[in-house]
C-alpha positions as a Markdown table, in Angstrom:
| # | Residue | x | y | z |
|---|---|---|---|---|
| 1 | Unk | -17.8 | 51.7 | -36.7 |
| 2 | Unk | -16.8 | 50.2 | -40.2 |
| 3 | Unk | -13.4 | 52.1 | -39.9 |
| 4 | Unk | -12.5 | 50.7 | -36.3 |
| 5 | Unk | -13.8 | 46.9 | -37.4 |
| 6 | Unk | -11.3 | 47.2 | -40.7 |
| 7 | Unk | -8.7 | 48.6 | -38.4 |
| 8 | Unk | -8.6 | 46.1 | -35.5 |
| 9 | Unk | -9.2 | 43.1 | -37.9 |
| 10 | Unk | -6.0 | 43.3 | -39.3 |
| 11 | Unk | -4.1 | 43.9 | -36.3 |
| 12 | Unk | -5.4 | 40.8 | -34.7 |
| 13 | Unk | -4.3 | 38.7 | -37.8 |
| 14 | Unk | -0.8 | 40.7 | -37.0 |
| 15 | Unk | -0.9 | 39.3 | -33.2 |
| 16 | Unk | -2.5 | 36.2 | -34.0 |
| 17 | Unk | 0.5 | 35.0 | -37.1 |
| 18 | Unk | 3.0 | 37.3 | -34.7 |
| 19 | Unk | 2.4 | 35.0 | -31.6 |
| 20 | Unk | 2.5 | 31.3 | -33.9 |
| 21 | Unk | 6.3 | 32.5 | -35.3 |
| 22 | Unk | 7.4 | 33.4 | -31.6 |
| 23 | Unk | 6.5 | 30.3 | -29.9 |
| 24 | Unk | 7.6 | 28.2 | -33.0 |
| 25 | Unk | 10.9 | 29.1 | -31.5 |
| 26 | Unk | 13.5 | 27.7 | -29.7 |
| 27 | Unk | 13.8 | 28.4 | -25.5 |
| 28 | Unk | 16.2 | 30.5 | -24.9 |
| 29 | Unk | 18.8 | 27.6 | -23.0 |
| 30 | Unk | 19.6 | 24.2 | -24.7 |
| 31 | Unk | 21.4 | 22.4 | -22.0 |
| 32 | Unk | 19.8 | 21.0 | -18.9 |
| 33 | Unk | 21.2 | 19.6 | -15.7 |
| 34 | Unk | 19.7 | 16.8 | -13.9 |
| 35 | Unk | 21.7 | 15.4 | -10.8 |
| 36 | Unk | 20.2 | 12.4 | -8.5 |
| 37 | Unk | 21.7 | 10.5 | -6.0 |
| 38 | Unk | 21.6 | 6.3 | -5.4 |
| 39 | Unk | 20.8 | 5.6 | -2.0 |
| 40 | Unk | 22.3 | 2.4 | -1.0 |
| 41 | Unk | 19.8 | -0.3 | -0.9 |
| 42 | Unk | 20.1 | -3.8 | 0.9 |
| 43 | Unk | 17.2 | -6.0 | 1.4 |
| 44 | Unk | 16.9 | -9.6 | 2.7 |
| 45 | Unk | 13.6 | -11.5 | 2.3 |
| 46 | Unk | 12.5 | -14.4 | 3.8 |
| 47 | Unk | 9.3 | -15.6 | 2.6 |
| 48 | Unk | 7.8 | -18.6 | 4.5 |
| 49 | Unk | 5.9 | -21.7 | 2.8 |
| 50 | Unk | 2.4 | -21.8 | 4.1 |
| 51 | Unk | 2.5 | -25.4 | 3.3 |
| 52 | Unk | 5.4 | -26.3 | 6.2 |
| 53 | Unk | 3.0 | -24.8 | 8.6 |
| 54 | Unk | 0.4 | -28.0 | 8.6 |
| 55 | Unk | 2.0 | -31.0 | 6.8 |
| 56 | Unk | 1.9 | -34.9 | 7.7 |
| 57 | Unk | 5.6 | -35.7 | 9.1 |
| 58 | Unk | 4.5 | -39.5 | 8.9 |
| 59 | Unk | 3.4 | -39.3 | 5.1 |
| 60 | Unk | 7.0 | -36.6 | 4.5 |
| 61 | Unk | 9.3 | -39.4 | 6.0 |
| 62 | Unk | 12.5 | -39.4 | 3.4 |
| 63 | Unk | 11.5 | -36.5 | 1.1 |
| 64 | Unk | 12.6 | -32.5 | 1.2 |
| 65 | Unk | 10.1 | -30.1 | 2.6 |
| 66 | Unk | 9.9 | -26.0 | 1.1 |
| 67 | Unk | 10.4 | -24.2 | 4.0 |
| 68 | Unk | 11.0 | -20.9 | 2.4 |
| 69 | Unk | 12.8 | -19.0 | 0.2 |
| 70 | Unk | 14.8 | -15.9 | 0.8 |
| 71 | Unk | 16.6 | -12.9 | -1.5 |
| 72 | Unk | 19.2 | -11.0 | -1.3 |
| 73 | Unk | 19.9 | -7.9 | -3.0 |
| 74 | Unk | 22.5 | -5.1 | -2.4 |
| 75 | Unk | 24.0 | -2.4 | -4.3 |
| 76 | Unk | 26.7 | -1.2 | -2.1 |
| 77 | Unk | 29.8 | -2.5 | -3.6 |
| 78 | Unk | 32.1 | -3.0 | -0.6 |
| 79 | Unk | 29.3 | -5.3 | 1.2 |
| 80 | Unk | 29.8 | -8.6 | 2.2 |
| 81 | Unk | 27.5 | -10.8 | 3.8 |
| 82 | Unk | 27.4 | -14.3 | 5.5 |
| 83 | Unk | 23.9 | -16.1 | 6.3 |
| 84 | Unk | 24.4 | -17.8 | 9.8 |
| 85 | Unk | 21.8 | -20.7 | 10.3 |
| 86 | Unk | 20.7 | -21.6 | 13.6 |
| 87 | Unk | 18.8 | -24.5 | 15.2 |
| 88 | Unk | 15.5 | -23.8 | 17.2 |
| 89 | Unk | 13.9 | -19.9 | 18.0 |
| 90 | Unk | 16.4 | -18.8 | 19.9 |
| 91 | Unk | 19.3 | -20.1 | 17.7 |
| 92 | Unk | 20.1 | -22.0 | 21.0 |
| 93 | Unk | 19.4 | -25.6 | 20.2 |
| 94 | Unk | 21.7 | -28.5 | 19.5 |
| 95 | Unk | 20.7 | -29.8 | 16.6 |
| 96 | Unk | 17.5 | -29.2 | 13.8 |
| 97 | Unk | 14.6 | -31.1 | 14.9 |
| 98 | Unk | 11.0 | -31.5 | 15.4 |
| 99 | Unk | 9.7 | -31.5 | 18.5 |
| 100 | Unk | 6.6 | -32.5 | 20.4 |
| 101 | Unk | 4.7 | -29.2 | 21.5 |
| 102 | Unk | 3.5 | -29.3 | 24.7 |
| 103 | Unk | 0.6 | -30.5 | 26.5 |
| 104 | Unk | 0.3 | -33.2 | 23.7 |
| 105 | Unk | 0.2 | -36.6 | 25.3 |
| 106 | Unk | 3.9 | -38.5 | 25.6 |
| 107 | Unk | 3.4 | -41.6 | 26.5 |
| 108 | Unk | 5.9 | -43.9 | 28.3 |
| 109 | Unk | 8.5 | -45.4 | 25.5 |
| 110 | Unk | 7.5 | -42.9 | 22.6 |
| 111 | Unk | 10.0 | -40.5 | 21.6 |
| 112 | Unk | 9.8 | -36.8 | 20.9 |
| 113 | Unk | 12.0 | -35.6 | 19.0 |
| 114 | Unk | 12.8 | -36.1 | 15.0 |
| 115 | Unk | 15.7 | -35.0 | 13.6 |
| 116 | Unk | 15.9 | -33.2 | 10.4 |
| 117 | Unk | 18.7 | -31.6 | 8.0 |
| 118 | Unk | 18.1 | -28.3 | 6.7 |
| 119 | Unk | 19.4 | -27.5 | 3.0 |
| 120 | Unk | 20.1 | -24.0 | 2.1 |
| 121 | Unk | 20.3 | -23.9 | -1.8 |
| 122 | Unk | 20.9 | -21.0 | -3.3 |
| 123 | Unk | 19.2 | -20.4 | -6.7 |
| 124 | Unk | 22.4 | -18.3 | -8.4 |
| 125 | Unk | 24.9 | -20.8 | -10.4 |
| 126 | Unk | 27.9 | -19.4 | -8.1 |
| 127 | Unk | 26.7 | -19.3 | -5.0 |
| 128 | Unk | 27.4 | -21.8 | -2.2 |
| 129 | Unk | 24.5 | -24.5 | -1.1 |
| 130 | Unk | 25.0 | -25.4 | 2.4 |
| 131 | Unk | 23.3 | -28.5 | 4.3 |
| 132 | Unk | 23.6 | -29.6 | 8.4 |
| 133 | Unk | 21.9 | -31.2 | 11.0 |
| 134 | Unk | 23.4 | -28.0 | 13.1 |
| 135 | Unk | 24.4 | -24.9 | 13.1 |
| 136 | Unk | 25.9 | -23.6 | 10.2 |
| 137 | Unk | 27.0 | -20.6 | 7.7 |
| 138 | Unk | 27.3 | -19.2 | 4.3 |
| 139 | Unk | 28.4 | -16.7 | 2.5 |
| 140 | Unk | 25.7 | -14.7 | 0.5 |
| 141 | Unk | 25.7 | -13.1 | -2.5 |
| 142 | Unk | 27.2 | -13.5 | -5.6 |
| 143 | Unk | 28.1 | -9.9 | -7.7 |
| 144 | Unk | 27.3 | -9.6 | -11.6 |
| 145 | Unk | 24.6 | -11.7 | -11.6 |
| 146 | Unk | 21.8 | -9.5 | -11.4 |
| 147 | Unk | 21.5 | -7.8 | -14.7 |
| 148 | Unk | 25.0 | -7.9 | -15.3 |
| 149 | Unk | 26.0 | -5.2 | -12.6 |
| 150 | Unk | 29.2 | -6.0 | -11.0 |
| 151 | Unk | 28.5 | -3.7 | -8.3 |
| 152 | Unk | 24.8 | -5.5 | -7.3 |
| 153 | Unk | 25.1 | -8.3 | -4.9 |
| 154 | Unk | 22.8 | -10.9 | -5.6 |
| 155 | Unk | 21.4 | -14.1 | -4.3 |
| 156 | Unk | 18.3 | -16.3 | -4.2 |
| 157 | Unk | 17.6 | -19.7 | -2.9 |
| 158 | Unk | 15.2 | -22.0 | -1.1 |
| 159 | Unk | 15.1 | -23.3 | 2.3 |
| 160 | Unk | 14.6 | -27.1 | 2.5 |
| 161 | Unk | 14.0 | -29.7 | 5.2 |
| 162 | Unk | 15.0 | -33.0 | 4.8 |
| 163 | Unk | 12.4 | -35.5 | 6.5 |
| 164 | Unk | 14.8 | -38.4 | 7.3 |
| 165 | Unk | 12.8 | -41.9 | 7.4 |
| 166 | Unk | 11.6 | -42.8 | 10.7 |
| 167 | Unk | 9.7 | -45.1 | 11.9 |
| 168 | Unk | 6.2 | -43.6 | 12.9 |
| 169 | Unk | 5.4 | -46.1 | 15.8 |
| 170 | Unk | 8.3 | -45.0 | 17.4 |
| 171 | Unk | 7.1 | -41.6 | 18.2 |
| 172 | Unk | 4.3 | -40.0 | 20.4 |
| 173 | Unk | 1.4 | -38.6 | 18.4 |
| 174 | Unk | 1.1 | -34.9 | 18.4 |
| 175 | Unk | 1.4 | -31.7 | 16.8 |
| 176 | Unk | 5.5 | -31.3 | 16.6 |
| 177 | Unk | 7.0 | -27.7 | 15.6 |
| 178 | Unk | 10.8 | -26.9 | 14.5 |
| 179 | Unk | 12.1 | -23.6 | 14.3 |
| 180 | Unk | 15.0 | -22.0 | 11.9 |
| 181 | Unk | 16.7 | -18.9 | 12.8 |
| 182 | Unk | 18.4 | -17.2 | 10.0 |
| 183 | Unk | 20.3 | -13.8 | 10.6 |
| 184 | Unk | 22.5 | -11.6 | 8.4 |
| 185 | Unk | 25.9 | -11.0 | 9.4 |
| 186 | Unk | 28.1 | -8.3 | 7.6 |
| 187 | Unk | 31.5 | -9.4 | 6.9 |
């Protein structure tokens, strides 16, 4: 039994110093090949203001409302895009205005309607800032911008109403709602 101990004691040294050196060594390849792909990405964002959902037109006359904000980001470097604004839900109306909703009382010699310019201010030093009382577009995006990528079309901005200065007695009293389409076009 002593023999077989002295024997095997030895040997497992052997395979225990043997098996260190051989993974101490290098792998048997040295290069390595990774290969990905970049999906083209476009995003626009429009994120609305919670506060232009319940404000006091009457205490806003002349000042600029936060509407929203939007973003765009795109890195396909052939795209082009142009922001088309329109007046009311359907893009439809004449002209950017509040309007009284229905059901609220109008009574006879109050008016109903307020108009309102809407400013589209872009956030990025070379991008256009448009501003109408109807209809209107822009051109988005503005290319080495972001991160200094030629190739990334970038833009960011706010979307502002102006409040023009009314006269308060003139109007009906009442919940009044406006509506702002935006829609991406690609150019």
């Amino acid at each position: 039994m002593k023999f077989r101990l002295k024997l095997i004691l030895p040997i497992l040294c052997f395979l225990l110093v043997e098996g260190a050196v051989l993974s101490a060594t290098p792998l048997p390849f040295t290069n390595v090949r990774v290969e990905g792909r970049m999906p083209i990405t476009e995003i626009f964002r429009v994120e609305q203001n919670d506060a232009a959902l319940d404000f006091n037109l009457s205490a806003s006359r002349n000042s600029i409302i936060r509407v929203g904000s939007y973003t765009l980001i795109s890195n396909n470097s052939i795209s082009k895009f142009r922001l088309a604004i329109r007046p009311g839900e359907d893009g439809n109306q004449e002209r950017f205005a509040f309007v009284l909703d229905e059901g609220e009382p109008l009574p006879q010699g109050q008016e109903s309607v307020i108009p309102f310019t809407v400013h589209v201010s872009s956030n990025i030093a070379r991008a256009v800032s448009v501003a109408g009382q109807q209809a209107m577009e822009k051109d988005l995006g503005v290319r080495g911008v972001y991160g200094n990528n030629d190739t990334i079309l970038y833009e960011t901005g706010d979307i502002l109403a102006e409040i023009p200065d009314f006269n308060p007695d003139l109007y009906a009293t009442g919940w009044y709602s406006a509506a702002i389409q935006l829609s991406i076009e690609v150019i």
